[in-house]
C-alpha positions as CSV (number, residue, x, y, z in Angstrom):
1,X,134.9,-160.2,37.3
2,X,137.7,-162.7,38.7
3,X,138.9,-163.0,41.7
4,X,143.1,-163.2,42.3
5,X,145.6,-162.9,44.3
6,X,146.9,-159.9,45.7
7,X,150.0,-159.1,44.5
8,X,151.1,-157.9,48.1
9,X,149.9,-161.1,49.3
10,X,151.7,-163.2,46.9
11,X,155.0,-161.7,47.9
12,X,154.0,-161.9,51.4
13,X,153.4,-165.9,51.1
14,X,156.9,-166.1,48.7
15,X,158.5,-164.5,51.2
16,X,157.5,-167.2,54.0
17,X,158.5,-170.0,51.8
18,X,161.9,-168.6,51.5
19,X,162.3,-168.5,55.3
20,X,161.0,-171.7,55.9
21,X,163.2,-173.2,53.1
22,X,166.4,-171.3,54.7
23,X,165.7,-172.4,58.4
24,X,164.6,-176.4,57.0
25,X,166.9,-176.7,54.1
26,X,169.2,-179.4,56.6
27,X,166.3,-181.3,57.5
28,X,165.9,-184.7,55.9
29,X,164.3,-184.9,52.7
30,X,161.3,-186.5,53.1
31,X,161.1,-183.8,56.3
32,X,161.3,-181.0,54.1
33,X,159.2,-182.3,51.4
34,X,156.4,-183.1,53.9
35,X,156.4,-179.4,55.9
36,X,156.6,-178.0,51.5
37,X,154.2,-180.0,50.8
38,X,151.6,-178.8,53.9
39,X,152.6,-175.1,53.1
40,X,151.5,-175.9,49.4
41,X,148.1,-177.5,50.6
42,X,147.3,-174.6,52.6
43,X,148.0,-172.1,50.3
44,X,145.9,-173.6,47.5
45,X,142.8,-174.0,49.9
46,X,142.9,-170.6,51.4
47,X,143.5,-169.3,47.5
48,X,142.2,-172.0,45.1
49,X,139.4,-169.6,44.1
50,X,137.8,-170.4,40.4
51,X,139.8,-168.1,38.1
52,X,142.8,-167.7,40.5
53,X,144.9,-170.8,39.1
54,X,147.6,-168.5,37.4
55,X,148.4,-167.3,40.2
56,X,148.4,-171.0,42.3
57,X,150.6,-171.7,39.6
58,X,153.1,-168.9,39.7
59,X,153.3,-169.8,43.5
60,X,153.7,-173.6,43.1
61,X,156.6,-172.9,40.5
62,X,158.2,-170.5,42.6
63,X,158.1,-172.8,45.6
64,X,160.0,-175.7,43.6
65,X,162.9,-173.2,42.1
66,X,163.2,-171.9,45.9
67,X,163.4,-175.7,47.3
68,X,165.5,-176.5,44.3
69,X,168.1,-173.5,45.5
70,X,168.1,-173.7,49.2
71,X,168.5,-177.6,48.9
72,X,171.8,-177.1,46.8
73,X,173.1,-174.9,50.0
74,X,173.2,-177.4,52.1
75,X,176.8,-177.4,52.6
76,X,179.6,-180.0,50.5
77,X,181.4,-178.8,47.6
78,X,179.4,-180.1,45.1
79,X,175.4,-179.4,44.3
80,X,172.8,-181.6,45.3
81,X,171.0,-181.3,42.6
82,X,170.9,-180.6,39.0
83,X,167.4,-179.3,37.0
84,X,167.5,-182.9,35.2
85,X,167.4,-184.8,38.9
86,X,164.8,-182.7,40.3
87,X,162.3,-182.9,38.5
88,X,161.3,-186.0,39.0
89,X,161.2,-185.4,42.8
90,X,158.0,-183.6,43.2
91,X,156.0,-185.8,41.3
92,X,157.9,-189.3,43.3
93,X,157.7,-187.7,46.4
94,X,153.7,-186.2,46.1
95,X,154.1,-182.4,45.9
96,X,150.8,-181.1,46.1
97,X,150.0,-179.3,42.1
98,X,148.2,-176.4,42.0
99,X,144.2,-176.9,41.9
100,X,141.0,-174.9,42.9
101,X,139.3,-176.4,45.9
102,X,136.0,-173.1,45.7
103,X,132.7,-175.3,45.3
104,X,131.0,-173.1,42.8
105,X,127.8,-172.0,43.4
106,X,125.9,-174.5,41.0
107,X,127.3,-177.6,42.1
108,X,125.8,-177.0,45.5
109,X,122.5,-176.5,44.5
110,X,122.3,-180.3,42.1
């Protein structure tokens, strides 16, 4: 049997990203890529279960398209950012990726 994410708690955890992202999309870059960045880290140790990476996954990807959004409504006439220039910027500026952080069972016992 695996062990996953609640759906309800999935939306639930989207759903605070988004409001974070709205209320911190003016902050400085490296600002906002540091408070994403500590959201993502928390999320993936309360969750990083063995077997629940789809779903670490699905929540990592949706943060990035939600930071991509919110940081192209910062104001200006033109976009911040196209797809092509950000996606380099998770991986220059350390975004945390998705990983299990559970200790299974067997590794404690060696």
């Amino acid at each position: 049997m695996k062990r996953r994410t609640a759906r309800k708690k999935l939306r639930a955890a989207c759903q605070r990203i988004k409001e974070w992202s709205r209320t911190n999309r003016h902050a400085r870059g490296r600002d906002f890529f540091q408070g994403l960045n500590a959201r993502l880290r928390g999320h993936y140790n309360y969750y990083g279960l063995i077997g629940n990476y789809a779903s670490l996954d699905r929540f990592y990807q949706w943060a990035i398209a939600n930071a991509f959004k919110w940081l192209n409504r910062r104001g200006g006439k033109r976009r911040s950012f196209t797809w092509k220039t950000f996606e380099g910027i998770p991986a220059r500026v350390g975004i945390a990726q998705p990983r299990i952080t559970e200790v299974s069972y067997r590794q404690t016992l060696a």
